[in-house]
N, C-alpha and C positions, 0 to 999 in steps of 0.2 A: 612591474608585474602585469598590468593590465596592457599592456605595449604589446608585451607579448602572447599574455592571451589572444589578442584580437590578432598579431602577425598571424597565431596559428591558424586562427577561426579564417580569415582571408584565403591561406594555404589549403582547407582544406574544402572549402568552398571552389575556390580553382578546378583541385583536383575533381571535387565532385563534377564539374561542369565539362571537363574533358573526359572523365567516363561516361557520363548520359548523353553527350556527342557521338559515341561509338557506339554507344548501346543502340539509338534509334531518336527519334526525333518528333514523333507522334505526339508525346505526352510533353517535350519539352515546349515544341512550338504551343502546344492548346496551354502551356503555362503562361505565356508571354503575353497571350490574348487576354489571360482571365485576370490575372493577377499587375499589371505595369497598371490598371486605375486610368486609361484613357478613353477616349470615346471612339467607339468602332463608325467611321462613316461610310462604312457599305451598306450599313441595314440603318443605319440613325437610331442604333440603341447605346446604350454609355455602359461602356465595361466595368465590370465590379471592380472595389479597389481590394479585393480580397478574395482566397479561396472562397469565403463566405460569402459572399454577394450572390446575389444572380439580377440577369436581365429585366428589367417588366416585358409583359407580353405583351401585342398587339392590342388585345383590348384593353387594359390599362395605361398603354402610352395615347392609346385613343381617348378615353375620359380623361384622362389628365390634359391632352388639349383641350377638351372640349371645356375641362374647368378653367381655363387660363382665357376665355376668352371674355372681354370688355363686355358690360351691358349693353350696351351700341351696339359693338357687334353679334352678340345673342338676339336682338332686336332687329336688325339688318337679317339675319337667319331667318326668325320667325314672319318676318314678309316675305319674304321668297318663298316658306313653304307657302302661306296663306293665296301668293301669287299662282303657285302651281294647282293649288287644291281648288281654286277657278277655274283654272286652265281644265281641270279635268272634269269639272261640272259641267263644264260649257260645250267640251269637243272629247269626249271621254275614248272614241274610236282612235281620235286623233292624237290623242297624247299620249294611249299607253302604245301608238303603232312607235310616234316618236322617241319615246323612253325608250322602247326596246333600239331603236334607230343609234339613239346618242350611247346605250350600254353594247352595241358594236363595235361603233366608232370610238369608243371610247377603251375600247378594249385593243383594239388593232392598235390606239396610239401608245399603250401601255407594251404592248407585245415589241416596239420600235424606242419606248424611253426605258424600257427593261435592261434593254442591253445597252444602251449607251449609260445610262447611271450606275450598270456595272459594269464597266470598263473605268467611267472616270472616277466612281466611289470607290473602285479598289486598285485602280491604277495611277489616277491623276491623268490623265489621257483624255483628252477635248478631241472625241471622233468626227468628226466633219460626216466622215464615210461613211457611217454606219445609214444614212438613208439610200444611200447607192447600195449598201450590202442588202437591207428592206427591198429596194426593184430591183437586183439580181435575183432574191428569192422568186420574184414572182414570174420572173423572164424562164427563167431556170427550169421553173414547173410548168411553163409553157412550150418549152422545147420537148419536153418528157413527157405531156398529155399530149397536148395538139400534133406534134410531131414525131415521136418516136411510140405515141400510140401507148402511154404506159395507164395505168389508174390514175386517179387522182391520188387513192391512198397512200401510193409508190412514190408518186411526186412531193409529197405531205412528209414524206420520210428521205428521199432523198436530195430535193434542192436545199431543205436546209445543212444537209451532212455536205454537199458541194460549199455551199457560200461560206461555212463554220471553216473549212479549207482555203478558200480565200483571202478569209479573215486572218487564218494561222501566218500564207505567205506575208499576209499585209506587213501583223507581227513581229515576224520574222527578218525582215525585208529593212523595215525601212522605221516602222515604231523603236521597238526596241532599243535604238540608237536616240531615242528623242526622250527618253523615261528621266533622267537627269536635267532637261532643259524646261525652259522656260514653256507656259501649257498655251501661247500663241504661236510658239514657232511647231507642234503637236496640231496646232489647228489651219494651219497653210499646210504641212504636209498632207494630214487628209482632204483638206479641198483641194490638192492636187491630186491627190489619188480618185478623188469622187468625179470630177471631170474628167480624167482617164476611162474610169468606167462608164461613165453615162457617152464617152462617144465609142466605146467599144460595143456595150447594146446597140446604139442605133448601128454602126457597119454591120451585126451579125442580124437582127431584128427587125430595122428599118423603124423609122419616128411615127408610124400608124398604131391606133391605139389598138391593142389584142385584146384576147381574153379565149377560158377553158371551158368546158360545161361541170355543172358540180356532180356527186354521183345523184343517182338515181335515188336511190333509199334517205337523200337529203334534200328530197325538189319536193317535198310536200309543205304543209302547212301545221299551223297548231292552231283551235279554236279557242279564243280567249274572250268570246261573249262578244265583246265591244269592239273587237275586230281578229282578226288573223294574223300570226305571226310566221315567218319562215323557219322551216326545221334547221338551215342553215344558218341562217344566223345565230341559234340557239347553239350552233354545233363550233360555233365562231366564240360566243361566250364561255363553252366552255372548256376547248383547246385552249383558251387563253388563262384561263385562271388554273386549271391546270400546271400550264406552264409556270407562270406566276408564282405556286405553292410548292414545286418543284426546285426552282430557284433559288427561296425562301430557307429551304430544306439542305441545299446543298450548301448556302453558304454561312448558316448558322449552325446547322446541327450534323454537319461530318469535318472529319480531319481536316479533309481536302481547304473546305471554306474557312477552318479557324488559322491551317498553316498561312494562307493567303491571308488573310487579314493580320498572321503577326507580323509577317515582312510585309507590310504595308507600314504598320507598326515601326518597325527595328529591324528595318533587312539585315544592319550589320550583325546585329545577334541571331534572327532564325541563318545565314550563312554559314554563321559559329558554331550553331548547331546541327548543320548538317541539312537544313532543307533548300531543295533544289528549285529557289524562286524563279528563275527566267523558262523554266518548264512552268510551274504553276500558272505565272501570268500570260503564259503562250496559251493555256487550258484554258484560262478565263476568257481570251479574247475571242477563242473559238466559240465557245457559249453564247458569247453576246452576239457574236456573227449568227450561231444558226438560230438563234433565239427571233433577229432581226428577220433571218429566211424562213421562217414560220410566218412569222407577219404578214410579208412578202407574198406567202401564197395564200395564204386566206383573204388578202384584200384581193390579188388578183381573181381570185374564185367566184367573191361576190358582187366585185365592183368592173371588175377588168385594170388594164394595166396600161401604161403612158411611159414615156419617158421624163416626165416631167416629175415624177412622184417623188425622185428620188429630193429634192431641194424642199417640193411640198412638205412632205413627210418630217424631213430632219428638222426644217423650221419651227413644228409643230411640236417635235420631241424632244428640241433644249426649251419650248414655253412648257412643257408638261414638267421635266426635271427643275426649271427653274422655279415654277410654282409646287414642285413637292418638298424642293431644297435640294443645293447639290450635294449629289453622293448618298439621296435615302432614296432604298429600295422600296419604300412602304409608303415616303412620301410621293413617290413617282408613281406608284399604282392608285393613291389614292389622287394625288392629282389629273393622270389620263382618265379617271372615271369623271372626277369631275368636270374637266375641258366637253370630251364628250357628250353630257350629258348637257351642260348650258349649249352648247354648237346646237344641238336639236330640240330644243324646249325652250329657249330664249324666243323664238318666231312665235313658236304655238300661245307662248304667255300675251306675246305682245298681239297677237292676234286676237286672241279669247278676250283682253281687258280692253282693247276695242272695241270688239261688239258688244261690252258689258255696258260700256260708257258711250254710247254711236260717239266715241272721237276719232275718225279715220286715222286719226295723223300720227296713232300711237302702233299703226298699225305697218313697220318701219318695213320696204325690202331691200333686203341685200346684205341686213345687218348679221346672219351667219356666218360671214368671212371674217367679221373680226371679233366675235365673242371670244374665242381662245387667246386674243390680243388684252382686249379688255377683261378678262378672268385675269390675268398675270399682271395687269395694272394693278389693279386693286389688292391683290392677296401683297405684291410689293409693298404696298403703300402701307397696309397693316402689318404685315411682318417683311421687312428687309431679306429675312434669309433663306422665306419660302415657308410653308408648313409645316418642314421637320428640318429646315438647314441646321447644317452645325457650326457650332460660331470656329472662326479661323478656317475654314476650307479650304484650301488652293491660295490663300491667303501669302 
């Protein structure tokens, strides 16, 4: 009796699952997200195991780290601020010019570990390229200000719509066939595509460092008492968190980002049901491409441009993804603010506790090249998997 209760209950299950395949796909894939109980590692939030569940938000996966953390390390925090809040008694001009300095820098690396933590958080995809697609952006908008005479604002909208194109043939081309394989042999093929491009810049570009004028209505300044800050770099911080929150939006709270995270999930089943994943992850890669060609032209805007940038850059955006954790979107933002932010207040601290103490010799130069090296020592050493890694990744 119960045999066949349950043959029927199976039968009719079936059938329900091949009419809501025809019906549409919308409501089925955002089932497969909410309901399978796993951990989504695009955003590093952990999927409810129930219709009932929901997400914690942003600010409560924030406190929640912040209560997971060792006395030691609460301790190790509280000297760092104690070390900063010198720092800004001592050179007060100088460290909030620096702060805003490292919340640039710190932002442009974000705009550059954005897209590559989404590509590899919802693809498994180790982009090599994606710092060549970041100096294409900015080449891109120098062809189109400096040369073809357009706006900045025109180039701000259309190098990253060219590179997001790029990115699609990249996709298209030669990715796409590597999604099944091993994520080293993903990672030779983009460092062969990123050598590709960086000598196809210099034939069209030449290896001389360029750079555009920014507009006009962003060459001023801001007065902040203790010193000046540029309107552009404000304009830098908030294109980028912009983009940031935009991102956040698109892949947590529309169709588009729940279909893609369930074939990420169970390709076999959102397939079953009907959704067309090798379009979806073509979409994504385009994102991340012109996400990178935002980047691209705002550093070239304020910093100028090199051929070099492209190696610079990408080294700097698996230390930022690697200390946010791989595959979190939130740990990646939170991580490029942080990198940034020790890059340019690490000098000012060690400067300021010098003079506090005449010990010259604390007074270290040259050590900004590897704070971003030494930030990801260290957060390794207390957390192995990063800030917000999720255990088994790529694993």
């Amino acid at each position: 009796m119960n045999t066949d209760t349950d043959t029927n209950a199976k039968i009719d299950t079936d059938a329900n699952l091949r009419r809501d395949s025809k019906a549409g796909t919308g409501t089925d894939a955002n089932a497969i997200v909410r309901t399978d109980g796993g951990t989504d590692p695009s955003i590093g939030t952990t999927v409810g195991s129930g219709p009932s569940s929901s997400s914690p938000s942003l600010p409560e996966r924030a406190r929640a780290w912040l209560a997971g953390l060792s006395p030691v390390q609460q301790g190790v925090g509280l000297v760092i601020c104690a070390l900063a809040a010198l720092a800004f008694v001592v050179q007060p001009g100088l460290f909030v010019d620096q702060f805003v300095g490292g919340l640039v820098y710190g932002m442009i690396l974000v705009m550059v570990a954005l897209g590559l933590a989404l590509v590899l958080g919802l693809m498994g995809v180790v982009n090599f390229a994606h710092g060549a697609l970041f100096m294409l952006g900015a080449y891109v908008a120098y062809q189109f200000v400096a040369v073809l005479g357009l706006s900045f604002w025109a180039a701000l909208v259309l190098a990253p719509l060219a590179v997001g194109v790029v990115g699609l043939v990249m996709e298209i081309m030669v990715l796409r066939r590597l999604y099944d394989q091993e994520p080293v042999i993903g990672l030779l093929a983009t460092f062969g595509l990123t050598l590709m491009i960086e000598e196809l810049v210099r034939a069209i570009w030449g290896a001389a460092p360029l750079g555009f004028p920014i507009p006009a209505v962003l060459s001023g300044a801001i007065d902040l008492g203790v010193t000046q800050v540029g309107t552009f770099r404000l304009f830098i911080v908030g294109a980028a968190a912009v983009s940031v929150l935009a991102v956040y939006a698109l892949i947590s709270r529309t169709e588009f980002g729940l279909t893609v995270r369930a074939g990420v999930q169970d390709a076999e089943m959102s397939a079953f049901l009907g959704v067309n994943l090798p379009l979806r992850f073509t979409a994504t890669f385009f994102l991340g491409a012109a996400i990178a060609g935002v980047g691209g032209v705002l550093q070239a805007a304020q910093f100028g441009m090199g051929t070099g940038m492209a190696q610079q850059f990408i080294i700097l955006a698996f230390v930022v993804v690697v200390v946010g954790g791989l595959g979190s979107l939130f740990g990646s933002v939170l991580a490029g603010l942080l990198v940034g932010e020790a890059t340019y207040l690490t000098p000012v601290i060690l400067n300021s506790l010098a003079s506090a103490t005449n010990l010259a010799i604390l007074d270290l130069q040259g050590v900004r090249g590897i704070v971003p090296f030494l930030v990801m020592i260290v957060v390794l050493l207390v957390r192995p998997r990063g800030l917000f890694g999720e255990e088994g990744f790529l694993e």
